[in-house]
C-alpha positions in Angstrom: -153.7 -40.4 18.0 -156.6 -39.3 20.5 -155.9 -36.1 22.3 -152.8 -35.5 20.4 -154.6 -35.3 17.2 -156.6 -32.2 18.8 -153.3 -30.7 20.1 -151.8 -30.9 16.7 -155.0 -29.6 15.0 -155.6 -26.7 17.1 -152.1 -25.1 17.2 -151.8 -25.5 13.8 -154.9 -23.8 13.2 -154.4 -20.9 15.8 -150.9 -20.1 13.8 -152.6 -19.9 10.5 -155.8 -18.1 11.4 -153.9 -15.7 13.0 -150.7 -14.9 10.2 -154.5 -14.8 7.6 -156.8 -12.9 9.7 -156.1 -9.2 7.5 -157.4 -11.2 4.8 -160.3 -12.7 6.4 -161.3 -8.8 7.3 -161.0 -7.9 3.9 -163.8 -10.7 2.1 -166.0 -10.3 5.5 -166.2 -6.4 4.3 -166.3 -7.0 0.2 -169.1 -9.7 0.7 -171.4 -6.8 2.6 -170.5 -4.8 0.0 -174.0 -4.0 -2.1 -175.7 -4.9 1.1 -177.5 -1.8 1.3 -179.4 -2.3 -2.1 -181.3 -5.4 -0.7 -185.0 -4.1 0.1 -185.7 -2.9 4.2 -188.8 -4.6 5.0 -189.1 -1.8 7.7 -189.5 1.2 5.0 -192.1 1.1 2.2 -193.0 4.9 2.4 -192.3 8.3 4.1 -194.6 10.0 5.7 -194.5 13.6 6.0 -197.0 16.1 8.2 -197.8 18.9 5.8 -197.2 22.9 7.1 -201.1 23.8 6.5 -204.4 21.1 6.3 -205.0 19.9 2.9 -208.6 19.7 2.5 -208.7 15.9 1.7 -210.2 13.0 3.3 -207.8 10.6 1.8 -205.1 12.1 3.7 -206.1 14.2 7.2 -203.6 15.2 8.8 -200.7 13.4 7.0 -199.1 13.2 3.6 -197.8 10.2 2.0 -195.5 10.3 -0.6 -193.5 6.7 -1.8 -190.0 5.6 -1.0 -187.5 7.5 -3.4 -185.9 4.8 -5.8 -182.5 3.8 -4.6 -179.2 4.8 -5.5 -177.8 3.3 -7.9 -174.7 0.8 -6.8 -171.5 1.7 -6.0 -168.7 0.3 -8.0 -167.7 -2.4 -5.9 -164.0 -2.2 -4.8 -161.4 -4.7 -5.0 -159.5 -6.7 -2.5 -156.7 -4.3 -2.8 -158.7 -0.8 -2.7 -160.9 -2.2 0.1 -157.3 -3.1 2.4 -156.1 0.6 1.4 -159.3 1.8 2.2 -159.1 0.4 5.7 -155.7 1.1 6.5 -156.4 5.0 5.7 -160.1 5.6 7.3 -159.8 3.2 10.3 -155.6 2.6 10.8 -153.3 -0.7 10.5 -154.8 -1.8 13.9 -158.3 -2.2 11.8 -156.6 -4.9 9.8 -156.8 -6.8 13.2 -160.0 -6.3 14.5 -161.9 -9.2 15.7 -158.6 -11.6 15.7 -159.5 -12.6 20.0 -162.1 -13.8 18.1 -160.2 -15.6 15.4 -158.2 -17.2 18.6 -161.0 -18.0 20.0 -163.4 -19.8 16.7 -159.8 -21.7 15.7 -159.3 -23.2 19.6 -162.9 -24.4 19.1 -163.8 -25.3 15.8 -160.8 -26.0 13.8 -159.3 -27.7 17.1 -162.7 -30.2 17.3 -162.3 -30.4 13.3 -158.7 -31.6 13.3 -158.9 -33.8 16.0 -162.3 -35.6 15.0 -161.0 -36.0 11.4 -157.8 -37.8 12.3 -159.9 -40.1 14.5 -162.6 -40.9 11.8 -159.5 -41.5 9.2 -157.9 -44.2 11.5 -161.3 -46.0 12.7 -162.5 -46.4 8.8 -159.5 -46.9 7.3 -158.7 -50.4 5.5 -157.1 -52.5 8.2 -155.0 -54.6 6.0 -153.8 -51.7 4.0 -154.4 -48.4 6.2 -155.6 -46.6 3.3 -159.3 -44.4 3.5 -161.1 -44.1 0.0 -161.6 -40.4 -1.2 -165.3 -41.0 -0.6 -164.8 -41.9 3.5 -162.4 -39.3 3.7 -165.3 -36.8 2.4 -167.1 -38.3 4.7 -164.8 -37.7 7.7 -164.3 -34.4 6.3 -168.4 -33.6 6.6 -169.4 -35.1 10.0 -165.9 -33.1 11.6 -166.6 -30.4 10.2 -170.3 -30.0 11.4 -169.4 -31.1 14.9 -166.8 -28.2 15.0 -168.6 -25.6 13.7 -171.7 -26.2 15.7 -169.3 -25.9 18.9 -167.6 -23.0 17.5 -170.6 -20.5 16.4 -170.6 -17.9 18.8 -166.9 -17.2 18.3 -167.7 -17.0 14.7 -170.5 -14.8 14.8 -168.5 -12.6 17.0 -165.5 -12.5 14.8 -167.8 -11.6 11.6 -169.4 -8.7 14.0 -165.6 -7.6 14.6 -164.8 -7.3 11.5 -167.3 -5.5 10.2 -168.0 -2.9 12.4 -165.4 -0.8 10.9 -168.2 -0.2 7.8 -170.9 0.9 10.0 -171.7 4.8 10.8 -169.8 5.5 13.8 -173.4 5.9 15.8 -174.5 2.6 14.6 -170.9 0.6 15.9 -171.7 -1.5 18.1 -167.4 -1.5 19.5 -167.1 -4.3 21.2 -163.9 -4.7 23.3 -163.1 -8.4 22.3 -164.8 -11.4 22.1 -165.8 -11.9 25.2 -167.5 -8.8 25.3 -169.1 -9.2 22.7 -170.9 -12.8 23.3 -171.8 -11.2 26.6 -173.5 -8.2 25.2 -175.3 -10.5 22.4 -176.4 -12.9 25.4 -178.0 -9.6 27.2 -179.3 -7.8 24.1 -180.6 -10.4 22.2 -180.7 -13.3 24.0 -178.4 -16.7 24.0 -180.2 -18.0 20.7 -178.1 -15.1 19.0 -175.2 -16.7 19.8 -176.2 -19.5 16.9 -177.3 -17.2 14.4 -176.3 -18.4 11.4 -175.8 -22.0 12.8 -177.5 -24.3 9.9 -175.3 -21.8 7.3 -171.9 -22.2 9.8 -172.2 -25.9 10.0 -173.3 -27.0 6.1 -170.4 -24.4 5.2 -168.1 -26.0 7.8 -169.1 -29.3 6.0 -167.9 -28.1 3.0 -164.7 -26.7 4.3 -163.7 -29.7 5.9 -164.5 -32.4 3.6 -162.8 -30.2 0.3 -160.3 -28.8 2.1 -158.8 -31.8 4.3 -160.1 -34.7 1.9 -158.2 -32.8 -1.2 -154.8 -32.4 0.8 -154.4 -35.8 1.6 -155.8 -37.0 -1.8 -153.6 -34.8 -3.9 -150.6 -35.7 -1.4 -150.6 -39.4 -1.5 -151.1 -39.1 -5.3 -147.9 -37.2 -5.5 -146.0 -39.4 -3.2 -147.4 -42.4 -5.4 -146.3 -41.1 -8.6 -142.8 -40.4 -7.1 -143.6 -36.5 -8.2 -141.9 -35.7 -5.1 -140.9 -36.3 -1.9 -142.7 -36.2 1.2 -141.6 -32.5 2.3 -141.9 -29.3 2.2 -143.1 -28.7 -1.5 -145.3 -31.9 -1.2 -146.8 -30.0 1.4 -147.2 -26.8 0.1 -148.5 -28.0 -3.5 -151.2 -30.1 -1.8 -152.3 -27.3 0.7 -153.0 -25.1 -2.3 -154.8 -27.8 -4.1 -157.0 -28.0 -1.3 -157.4 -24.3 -0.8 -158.8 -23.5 -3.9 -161.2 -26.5 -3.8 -162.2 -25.7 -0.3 -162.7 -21.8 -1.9 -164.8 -22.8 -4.9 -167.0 -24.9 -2.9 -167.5 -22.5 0.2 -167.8 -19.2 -1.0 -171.6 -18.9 -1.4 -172.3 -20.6 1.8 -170.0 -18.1 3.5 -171.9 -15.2 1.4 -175.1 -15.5 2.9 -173.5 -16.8 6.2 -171.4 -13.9 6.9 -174.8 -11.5 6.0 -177.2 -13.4 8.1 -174.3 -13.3 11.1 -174.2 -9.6 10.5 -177.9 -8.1 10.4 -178.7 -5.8 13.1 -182.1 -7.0 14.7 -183.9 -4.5 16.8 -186.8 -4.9 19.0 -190.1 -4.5 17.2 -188.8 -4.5 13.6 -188.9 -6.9 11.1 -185.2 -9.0 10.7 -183.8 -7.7 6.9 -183.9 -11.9 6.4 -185.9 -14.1 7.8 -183.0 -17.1 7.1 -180.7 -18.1 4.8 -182.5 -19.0 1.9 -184.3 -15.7 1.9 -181.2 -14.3 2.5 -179.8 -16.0 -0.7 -182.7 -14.7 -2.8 -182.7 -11.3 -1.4 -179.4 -11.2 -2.9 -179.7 -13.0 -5.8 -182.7 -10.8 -7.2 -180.9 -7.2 -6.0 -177.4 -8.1 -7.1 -177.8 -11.2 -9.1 -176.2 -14.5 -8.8 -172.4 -13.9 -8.7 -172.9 -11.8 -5.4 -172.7 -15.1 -4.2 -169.4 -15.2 -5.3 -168.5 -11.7 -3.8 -164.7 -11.2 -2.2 -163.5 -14.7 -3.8 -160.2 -13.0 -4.8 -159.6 -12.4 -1.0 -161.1 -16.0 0.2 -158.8 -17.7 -2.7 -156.1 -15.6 -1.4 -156.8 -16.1 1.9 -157.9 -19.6 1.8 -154.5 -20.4 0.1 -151.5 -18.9 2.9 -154.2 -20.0 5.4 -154.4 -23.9 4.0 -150.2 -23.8 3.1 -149.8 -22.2 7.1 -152.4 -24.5 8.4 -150.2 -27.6 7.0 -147.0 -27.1 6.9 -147.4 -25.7 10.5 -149.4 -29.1 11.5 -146.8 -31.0 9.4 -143.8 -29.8 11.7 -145.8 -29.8 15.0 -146.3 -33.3 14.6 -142.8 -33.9 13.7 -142.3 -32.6 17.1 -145.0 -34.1 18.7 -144.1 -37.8 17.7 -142.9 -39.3 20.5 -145.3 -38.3 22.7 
């Protein structure tokens, strides 16, 4: 297999990250929904300098008054509203913003992924049989999916940034021009460690990916080829890759909560990070929008996680149909 397991891996990936990436748009912006509501550690009070001296010693000079009490939240929007939403305030060309990025993250991560978990599956598989346990396929499935992600991260942080800039007051847009703009500026701004925010969240969640996702379609296909359920084609392929899409959606979807918030925060100089990682991200959230905001946009990763895993292989299923004699 060696390199051509890579080659295999990555196109296939490329083709369904890109046909998926509207969708992808649409949970990075309904998981920052309610983001607002989570406590700046920057702003406890307002100050305000009062027209005429108060005669008070407490006070000279300056008046402090507390914070107003928030807002109460917005209904949150649905995967639907929020696409609509986009397509009218930002155009059809917002559905797309960020995909160099896509390219980019699939070429390294999935790519490494792919390739790594092919080569795990034929070093530990039984050698009189050529079968891999569930459990060493899991196992594949976590150490590929680590290696990949930790390669991949700066496209990934750059592709969440993409995608989310749309939300942001047109002041506070930070427009990059595509994604290699956008690592540069990060590298310059806020140093090279920026490009692995979110690394420890991006790997574990890569981890989880991989291992439910890839582990569960070869599982659930080999059970269905056993059983004579079908044959080994093209609804084979499909009913496995949507087994393993909604596994690979049930398991991920708080890790890529908290990752996709931590990715985004805006850091400036002098002012205290909104999160100071990911667990205090994940309890930020929990406490001001309870626990199933970890579960936030899991209609649009289901639904994106689904066409993206059926793409992803079928389209690696014909590629190496193609690819077999060399």
């Amino acid at each position: 297999m060696g390199v051509k397991g890579f080659v295999e891996g990555g196109i296939a990936s490329v083709v369904a990250g890109c046909s998926t990436h509207p969708l992808d748009l649409i949970k990075v912006r309904m998981q920052l929904q309610g983001e607002n509501s989570v406590p700046n550690p920057n702003h406890h009070i307002h100050s305000l300098r009062p027209a005429y001296a108060f005669n008070s010693a407490a006070a000279p000079g300056t008046l402090h008054i507390p914070a107003p009490p928030p807002p109460p939240p917005a209904a949150k929007a649905g995967p639907v509203s929020v696409g609509i939403k986009i397509f009218q305030t930002e155009g059809v060309s917002a559905l797309f913003s960020g995909v160099s990025a896509t390219v980019l993250r699939q070429t390294l991560y999935s790519t490494t992924r792919m390739g790594l978990y092919e080569i795990f599956k034929q070093k530990w598989s039984d050698p009189d049989s050529g079968t891999l346990s569930l459990g060493r396929k899991i196992a594949a499935g976590l150490v590929a999916g680590g290696i990949g992600a930790a390669v991949g991260n700066p496209a990934d942080v750059a592709m969440v940034r993409m995608q989310a800039d749309g939300r942001l007051p047109v002041s506070e847009r930070r427009n990059y021009k595509s994604v290699f703009d956008a690592i540069t500026r990060m590298s310059k701004q806020e140093g090279i460690t920026s490009l692995w925010r979110g690394s420890s969240l991006t790997v574990n969640r890569a981890m989880i990916v991989t291992a439910s996702q890839l582990a569960s379609y070869d599982q659930v296909k080999e059970i269905i080829l056993e059983k004579g359920l079908m044959k080994d084609g093209l609804g084979t392929h499909v009913t496995a890759s949507f087994a393993a899409g909604f596994v690979a959606s049930v398991a991920s979807n708080p890790v890529d909560v908290i990752k996709t918030r931590v990715m985004n925060m805006k850091v400036e100089p002098g002012t205290t990070p909104p999160y100071n990682g990911a667990l205090d991200c994940a309890l930020k959230t929990i406490r001001a929008e309870g626990p199933m905001a970890l579960y936030k946009g899991f209609i649009p990763t289901i639904s994106r996680q689904g066409p993206f895993t059926v793409v992803l292989f079928v389209t690696l299923e014909q590629v190496r149909k193609v690819l077999k004699d060399f």
